[in-house]
N, C-alpha and C positions, 0 to 999 in steps of 0.2 A: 568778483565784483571790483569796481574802481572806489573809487573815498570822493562825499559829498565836500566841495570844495565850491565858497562864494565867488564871485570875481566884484571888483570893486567899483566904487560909486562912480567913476567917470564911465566905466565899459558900460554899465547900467542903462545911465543914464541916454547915452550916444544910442545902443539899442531900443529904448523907447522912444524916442525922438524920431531917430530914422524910422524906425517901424510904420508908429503913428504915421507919418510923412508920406510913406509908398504905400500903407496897403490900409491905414485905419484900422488897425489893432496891437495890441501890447502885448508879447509873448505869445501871441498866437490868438490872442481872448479879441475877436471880432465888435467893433463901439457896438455893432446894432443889438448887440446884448450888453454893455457897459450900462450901466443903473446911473442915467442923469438925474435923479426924481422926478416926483408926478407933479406936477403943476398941479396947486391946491391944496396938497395933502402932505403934513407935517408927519415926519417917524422919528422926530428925534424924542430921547430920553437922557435921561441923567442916573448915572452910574456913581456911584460915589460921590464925589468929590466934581465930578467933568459931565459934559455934555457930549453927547453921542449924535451923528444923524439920523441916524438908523440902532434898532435895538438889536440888527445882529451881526454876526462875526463867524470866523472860524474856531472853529474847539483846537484846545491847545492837542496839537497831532500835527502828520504829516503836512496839512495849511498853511503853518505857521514855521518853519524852520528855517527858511530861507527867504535872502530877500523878496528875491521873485515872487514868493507865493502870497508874501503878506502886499506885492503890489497888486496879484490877479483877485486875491480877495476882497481890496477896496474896488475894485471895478466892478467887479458883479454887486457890492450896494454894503458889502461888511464893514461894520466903523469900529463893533469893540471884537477887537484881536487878542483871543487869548494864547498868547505867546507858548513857543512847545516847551515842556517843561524839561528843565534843566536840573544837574546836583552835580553834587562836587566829584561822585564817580561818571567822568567823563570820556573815559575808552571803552567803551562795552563790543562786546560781541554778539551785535542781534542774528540770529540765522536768518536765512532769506530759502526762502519769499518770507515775509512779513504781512501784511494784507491778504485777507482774502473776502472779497464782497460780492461773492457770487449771486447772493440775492438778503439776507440780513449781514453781515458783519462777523466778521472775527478777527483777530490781530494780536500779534507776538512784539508789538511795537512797542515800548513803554517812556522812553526816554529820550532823552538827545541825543543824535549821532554825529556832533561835534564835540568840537572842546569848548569849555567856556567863554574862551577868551571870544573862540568864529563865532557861534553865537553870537556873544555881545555886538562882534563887528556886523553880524548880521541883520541884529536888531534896532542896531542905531542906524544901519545902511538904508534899510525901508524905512524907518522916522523922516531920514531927512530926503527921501527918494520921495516919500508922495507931499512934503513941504514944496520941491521944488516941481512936481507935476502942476500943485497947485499955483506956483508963483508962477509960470509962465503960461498959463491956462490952457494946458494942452489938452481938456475937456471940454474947452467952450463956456467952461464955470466961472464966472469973476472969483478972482482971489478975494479972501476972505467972506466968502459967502458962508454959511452955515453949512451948507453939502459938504465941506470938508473936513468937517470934525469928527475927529478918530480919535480913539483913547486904545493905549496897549497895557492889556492885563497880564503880568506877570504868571507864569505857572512854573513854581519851585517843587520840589520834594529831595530825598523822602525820610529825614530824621532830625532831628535839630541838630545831634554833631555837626553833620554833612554843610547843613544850611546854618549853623553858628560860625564854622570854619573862618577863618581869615578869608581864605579865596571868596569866599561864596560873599560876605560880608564885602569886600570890595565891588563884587559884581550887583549887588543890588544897591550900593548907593551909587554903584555907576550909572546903573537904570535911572535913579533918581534925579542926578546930576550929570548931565552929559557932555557938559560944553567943549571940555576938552577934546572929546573924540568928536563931536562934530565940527568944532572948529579945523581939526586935523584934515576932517573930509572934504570940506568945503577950500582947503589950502590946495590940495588934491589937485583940483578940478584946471584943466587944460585952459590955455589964453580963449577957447572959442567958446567954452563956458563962465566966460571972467566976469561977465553981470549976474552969476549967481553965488562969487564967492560974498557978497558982503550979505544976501538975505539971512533973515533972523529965523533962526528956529529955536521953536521952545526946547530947553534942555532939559525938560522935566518930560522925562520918555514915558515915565508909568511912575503912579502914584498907590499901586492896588495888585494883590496877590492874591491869585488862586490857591491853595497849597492841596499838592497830591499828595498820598500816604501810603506805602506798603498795604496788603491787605494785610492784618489780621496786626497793623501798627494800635498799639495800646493807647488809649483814652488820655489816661496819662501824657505821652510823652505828642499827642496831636494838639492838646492845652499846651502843654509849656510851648513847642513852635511858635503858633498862635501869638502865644502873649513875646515871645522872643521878636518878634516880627513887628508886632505892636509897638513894645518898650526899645526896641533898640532902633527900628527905620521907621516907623511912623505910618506904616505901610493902613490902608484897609484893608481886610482878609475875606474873603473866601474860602471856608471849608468843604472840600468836594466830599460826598458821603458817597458810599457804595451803596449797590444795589439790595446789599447782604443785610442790612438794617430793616427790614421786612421780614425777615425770619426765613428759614427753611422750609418750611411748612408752606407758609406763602407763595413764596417762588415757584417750589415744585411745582403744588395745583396751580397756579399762574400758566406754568410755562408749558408744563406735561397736559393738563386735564382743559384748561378753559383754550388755548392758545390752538396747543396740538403739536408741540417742538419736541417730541416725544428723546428725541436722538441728543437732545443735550444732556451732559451729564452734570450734575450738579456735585458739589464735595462740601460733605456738610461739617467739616471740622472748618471750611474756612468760613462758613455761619457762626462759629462756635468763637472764633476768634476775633471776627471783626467787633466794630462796635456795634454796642446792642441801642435800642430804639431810645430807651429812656435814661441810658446812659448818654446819649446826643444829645438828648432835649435839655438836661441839666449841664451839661456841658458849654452850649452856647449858651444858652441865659448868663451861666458866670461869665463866658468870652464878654456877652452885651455890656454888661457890667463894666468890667475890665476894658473895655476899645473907648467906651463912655469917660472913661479918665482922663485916656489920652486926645478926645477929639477926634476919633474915627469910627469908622463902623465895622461890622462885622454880617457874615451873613454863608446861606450853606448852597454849594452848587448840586442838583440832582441831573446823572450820574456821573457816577466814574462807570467804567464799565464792569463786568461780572465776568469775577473768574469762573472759568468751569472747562472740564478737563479733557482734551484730544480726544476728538472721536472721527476723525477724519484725516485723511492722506496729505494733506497740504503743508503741514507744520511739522516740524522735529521736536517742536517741545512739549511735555507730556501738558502742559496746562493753556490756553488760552485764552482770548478776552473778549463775549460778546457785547455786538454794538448793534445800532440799527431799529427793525420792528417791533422785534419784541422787546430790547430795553427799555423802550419809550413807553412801553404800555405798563414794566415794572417800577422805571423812574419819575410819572407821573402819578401813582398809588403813593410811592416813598416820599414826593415831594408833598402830596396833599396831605398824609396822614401827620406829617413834620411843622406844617404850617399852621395846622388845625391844632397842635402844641405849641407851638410860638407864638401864634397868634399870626393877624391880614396884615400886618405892618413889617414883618419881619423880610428883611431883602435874602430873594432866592436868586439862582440864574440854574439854567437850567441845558444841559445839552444829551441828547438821547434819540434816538432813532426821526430828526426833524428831516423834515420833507415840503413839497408845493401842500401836499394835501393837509398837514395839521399844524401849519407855521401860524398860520390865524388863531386857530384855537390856544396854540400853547401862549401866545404872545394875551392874549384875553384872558390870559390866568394871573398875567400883572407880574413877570418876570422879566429880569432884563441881568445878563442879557441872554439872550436862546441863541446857542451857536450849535452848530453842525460839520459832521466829517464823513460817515459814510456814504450819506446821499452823494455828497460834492465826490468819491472816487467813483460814485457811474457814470454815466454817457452822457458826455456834455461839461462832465469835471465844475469847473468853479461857473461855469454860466447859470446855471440852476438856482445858483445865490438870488439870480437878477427876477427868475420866476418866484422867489418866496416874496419879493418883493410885489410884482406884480400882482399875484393871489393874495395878499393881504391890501395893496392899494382897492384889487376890486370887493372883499369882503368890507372894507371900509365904506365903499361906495353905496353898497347893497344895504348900510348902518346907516346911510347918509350924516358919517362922521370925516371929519377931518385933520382929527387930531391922535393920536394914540389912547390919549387920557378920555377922549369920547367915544372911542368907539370900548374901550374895556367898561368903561359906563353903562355904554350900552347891550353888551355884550352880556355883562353879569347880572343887572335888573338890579343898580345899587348906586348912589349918590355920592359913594366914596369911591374911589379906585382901587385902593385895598378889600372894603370888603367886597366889589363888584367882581374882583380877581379870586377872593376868595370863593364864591357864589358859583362862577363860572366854572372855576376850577373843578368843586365838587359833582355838578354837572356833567364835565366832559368826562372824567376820570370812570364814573358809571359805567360809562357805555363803551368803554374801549375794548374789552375783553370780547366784546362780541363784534367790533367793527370789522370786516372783512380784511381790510388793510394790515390788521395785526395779526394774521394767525395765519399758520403753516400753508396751509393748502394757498393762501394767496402768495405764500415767498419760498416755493419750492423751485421753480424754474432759473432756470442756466441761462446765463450769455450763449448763444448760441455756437456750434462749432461746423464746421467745411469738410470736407475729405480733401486736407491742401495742407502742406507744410510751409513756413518760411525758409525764402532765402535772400542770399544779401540785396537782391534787386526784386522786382515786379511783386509785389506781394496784392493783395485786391482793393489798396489803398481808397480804404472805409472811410479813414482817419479815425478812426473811435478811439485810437491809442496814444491819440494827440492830447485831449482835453483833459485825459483820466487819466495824467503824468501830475502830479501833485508841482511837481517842482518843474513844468514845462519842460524836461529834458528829450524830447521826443518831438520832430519836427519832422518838415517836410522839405524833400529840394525838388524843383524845377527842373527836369534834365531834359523834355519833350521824349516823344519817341524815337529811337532810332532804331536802324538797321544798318550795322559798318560791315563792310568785306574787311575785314581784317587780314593782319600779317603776322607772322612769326620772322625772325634772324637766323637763318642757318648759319652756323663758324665751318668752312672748310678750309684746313692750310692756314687759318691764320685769320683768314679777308671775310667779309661776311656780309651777307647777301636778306632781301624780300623770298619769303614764299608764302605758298597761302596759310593761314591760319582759319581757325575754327568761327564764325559768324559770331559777332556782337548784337544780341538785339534787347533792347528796352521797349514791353509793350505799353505801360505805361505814360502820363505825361509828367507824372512827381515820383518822385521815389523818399522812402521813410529814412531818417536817420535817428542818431539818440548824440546825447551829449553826457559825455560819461562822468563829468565831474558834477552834474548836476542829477544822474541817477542812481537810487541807494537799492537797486535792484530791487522793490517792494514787491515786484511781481504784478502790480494791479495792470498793466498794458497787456499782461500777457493773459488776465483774465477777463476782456472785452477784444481782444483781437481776435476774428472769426477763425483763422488760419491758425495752427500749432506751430510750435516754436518757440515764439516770448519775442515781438521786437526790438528790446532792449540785451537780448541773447544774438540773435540773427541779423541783426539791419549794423550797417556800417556807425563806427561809435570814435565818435570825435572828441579830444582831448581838448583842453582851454587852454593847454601849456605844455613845453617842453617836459619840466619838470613830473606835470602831474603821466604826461604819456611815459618815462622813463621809472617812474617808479610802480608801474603795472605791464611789466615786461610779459608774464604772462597772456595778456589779453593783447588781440588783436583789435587795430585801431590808425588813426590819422590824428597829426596836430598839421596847423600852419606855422611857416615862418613866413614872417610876413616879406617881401609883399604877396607875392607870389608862388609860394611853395608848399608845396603837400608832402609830407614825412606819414610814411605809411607801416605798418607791418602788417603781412598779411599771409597768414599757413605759421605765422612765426619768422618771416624772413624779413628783415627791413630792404627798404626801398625808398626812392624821393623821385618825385616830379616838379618839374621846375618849368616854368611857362615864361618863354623869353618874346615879351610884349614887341618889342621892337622888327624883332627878324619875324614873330607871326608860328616858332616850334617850340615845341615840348620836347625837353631831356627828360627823360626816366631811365636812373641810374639804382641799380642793386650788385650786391658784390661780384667784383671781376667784369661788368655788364653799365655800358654807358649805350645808351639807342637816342636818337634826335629824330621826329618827324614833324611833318610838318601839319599846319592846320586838317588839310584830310589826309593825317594818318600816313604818309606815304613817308617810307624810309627817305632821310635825306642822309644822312650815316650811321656805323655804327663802331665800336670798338671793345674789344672783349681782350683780358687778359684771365691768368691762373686767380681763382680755381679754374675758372673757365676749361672748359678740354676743348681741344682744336677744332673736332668736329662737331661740337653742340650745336641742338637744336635750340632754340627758347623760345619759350613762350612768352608772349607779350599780353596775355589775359590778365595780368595785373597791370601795364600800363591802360589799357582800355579804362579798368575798373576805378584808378587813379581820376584819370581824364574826365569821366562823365561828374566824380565827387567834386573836380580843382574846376572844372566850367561851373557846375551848379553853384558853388559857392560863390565863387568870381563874378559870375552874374545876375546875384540877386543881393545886392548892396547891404538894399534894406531892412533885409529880414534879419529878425533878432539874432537868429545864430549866424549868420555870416557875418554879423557884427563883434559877436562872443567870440568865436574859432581866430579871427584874425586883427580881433583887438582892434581899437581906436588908437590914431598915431598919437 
């Protein structure tokens, strides 16, 4: 695999713009699923301290790591972004594939696959990337309208050393205070962006922490965090509970007897270890306490996701983490049973197997905020955001409510929103174990598969493999179809000559690419692509830089040099094509091997020295395969990655 690597706020920003401009979409995310709001209908909430548009967001996971993702998440209607959680061990070795969501969830993901510092740069990148979406109203939205109020939820772990550190302590008041790095960004920006170095962006990135925790992390040392977080940055907290606070007992019959997930394995020493139910409930009362000194609040997330142990071919690692259908029907038991000891007032947020289907109900339980990951890696990737919105616009309708706070009113048969949430809640929580939606027989089925392998060209371009790229590394190029008579170079004597070569043909009109500094190989394109393979394995993979192409010699791949040139390896050989605008030919040069042809292909010279041997044949199937990459790119301007690959000047 290659290393996920940002590119910075002016390349960003140039490829939204252009995008927008030629095709009306942003990384690929098409407006007519972009979530402008409903005319009428109010979803904003208040999170702590801030105001939201909307009550939901991406779960701190693959959504949230890169710029890019936390810009696709605001367009499909996400306003509170819980940021991927970070710690001070920041080199990890995740195995890949990492994801698997063939129909509920599992994942070997746990952490951030940057260093802290990218991160940071990444986090402050999208702060002020969707500031200046909104400054120049590339939505149609008047600036400063309410539609653009975003709050980002910090998500730390996993021990207080870790997050006491020095590092770590700079990196959250960095969050806090950011001017400096924004101001940096904004210095950045190119003469033809120069009316946006002086806008004002708030430098208060995130006011509010999620905190994640090892399982089987001691009670103990999730208090002192807590109050660490509290007393030293001012932070609001978030404690995510695990699944495991429901007992083993629970779970099993949950999962095994009422659901029917008969194949999952459960490990009940990490029931034994986690924390227990009424050691939580006394736990936060003290936090309440204790946040209450300082002027913040405190409150618990349901879930994290559930450990439980390899029983399937996908993973290397003996343990994995379910998400999805059936966590939703455990993390909604765990959140109700926790509230009903806390009491209706007590702030939950909640993320767990959410979808179109129970984004209403869970939001009617008076949580905020309900964020979502597994749905968003199916078919349709982050646009599905734009449906939870939709199906709660119309379940509001169907309330004839128009507020949030009216319809959980209405929802729960109560005068408060607390206790209406709480009302509601116990209601839907009943009936889940038996809804269809949650239990095995409805979540057994596969992505379906083809009798067809990939290869680097003509694949049965679905696109399914487009959306369901967390971090849009996986695009499309324009090449039309062709059919070339091709040529090959014979060397006789020295002098070297046209002969026929083997037919070029593209039956397609797009052809699939990947951008490799933007993909962490998760594997998830390769489980919605009908064809085997993996187009992130198969499909031509484009570097963002020199550098990043030379430090994965390994892998075959393409960078530009701008303006016009394509640097290729390909079997492991390097090569370059060079397109000379003026004269109207293409050089493709690889060792010993210099060929110039012209617009159609036709030898206009060539010249070969050692290694070369006098009499060689060569094949010219990698300049073709050049060619159709260096036109596609060349002439589609506007597309995000032809803006990525060859940089804004």
């Amino acid at each position: 695999m290659a290393e996920l690597r940002g590119v910075d706020l002016t390349t960003h920003l140039e490829a939204i713009v252009s995008e927008f401009s030629a095709r009306e979409s942003i990384y690929g995310y098409p407006k007519r699923k972009m979530y402008l709001g409903f005319p009428g209908y109010d979803f904003s909430v208040r999170f702590h301290d801030r105001e939201a548009a909307t009550p939901l967001g991406p779960a701190a996971g693959p959504h949230t790591q890169m710029a890019q993702n936390i810009v696709l998440s605001f367009l499909g209607g996400g306003r509170i972004m819980e940021l991927k959680t970070v710690q001070i061990l920041d080199q990890l070795e995740i195995a890949r594939p990492c994801i698997d969501v063939r129909n509920v969830g599992y994942n070997i993901e746990w952490s951030q696959e940057l260093r802290l510092e990218d991160s940071y740069r990444e986090y402050v990148t999208a702060w002020v990337l969707l500031r200046l979406i909104e400054e120049i109203e590339l939505l149609g939205i008047p600036k400063s309208d309410p539609f653009y109020r975003t709050i980002f939820d910090i998500s730390v772990g996993y021990d207080l050393e870790g997050i006491a550190s020095p590092r770590m302590h700079q990196w959250l008041e960095g969050m806090k205070d950011a001017s400096a790095a924004i101001q940096v960004l904004l210095d950045s920006l190119p003469a033809k962006f120069a009316h946006l170095k002086s806008v004002y962006i708030d430098p208060h990135v995130s006011s509010s922490v999620t905190l994640s925790t090892f399982h089987g992390c001691p009670r103990e040392e999730i208090e002192s965090i807590v109050q660490h977080l509290i007393r030293e940055h001012r932070f609001h907290v978030i404690v995510k509970m695990n699944p495991t606070i429901l007992g083993y007992d629970f779970v099993r019959e949950m999962l095994h007897g009422e659901l029917g997930y008969r194949e999952i394995i459960l490990d009940p020493e990490a029931f034994e270890k986690d924390l227990q139910f009424d050691d939580g409930v006394a736990m936060m009362q003290r936090l309440q306490a204790f946040a209450a000194d300082y002027g913040v609040t405190v409150g618990a997330k349901f879930t994290n996701t559930l450990v439980v142990k390899n029983h399937d071919r996908i993973f290397k690692d003996e343990v994995m983490y379910l998400s999805g259908a059936p966590l939703h029907v455990l993390a909604m038991h765990a959140m109700h049973r926790f509230r009903q000891a806390m009491g209706p007032e007590f702030p939950v947020s909640f993320s767990a197997g959410i979808s179109k289907h129970n984004v209403a109900d869970a939001l009617a339980c008076n949580m905020v905020p309900v964020t979502m990951c597994t749905d968003l890696l199916k078919t349709g990737g982050y646009t599905r955001m734009f449906d939870y919105l939709r199906h709660l616009q119309k379940a509001m309708q169907a309330e004839e409510c128009h507020t949030l706070a009216e319809f959980i009113r209405r929802r729960g048969g109560a005068d408060s929103v607390a206790e209406a949430g709480m009302l509601h809640a116990g209601r839907y929580v009943a009936g889940l174990s038996r809804n269809p939606l949650y239990q095995k027989e409805k979540n057994r089925k596969e992505p379906p598969k083809i009798d067809s392998h990939l290869t680097l060209f003509d694949c049965i371009t679905c696109d399914k493999c487009l959306p369901v790229c967390p971090n849009a590394a996986n695009f499309s190029i324009t090449t039309g179809r062709l059919e070339w008579t091709t040529i090959d170079v014979q060397v006789r004597d020295g002098q070297a000559e046209a002969v026929p070569g083997e037919p070029f043909v593209l039956q397609k009109e797009r052809q699939i690419a990947n951008l490799a500094d933007f993909c962490n190989d998760c594997g998830n394109c390769d489980t919605y692509c009908p064809e085997y393979g993996g187009p992130y394995i198969e499909k031509p993979r484009f570097f963002l830089s020199e550098a990043s192409y030379r430090d994965f010699t390994h892998l075959d791949g393409f960078y530009f040099e701008p303006p016009q040139v394509l640097h290729g390896r390909i079997g492991g050989e390097e090569q370059r094509l060079v397109f000379d605008t003026e004269r109207g030919e293409y050089r493709w040069q690889r060792d010993g091997v210099e060929v110039v042809l012209d617009r159609n292909n036709r030898l206009v010279r060539a010249t070969v020295q050692p290694p070369v041997e006098a009499s060689a044949r060569i094949s010219l199937k990698n300049y073709y395969i050049m060619r159709v990459l260096l036109d596609g790119i060349l002439n589609d301007p506007g597309g995000y990655a032809a803006v990525l690959v060859r940089r804004p000047d």
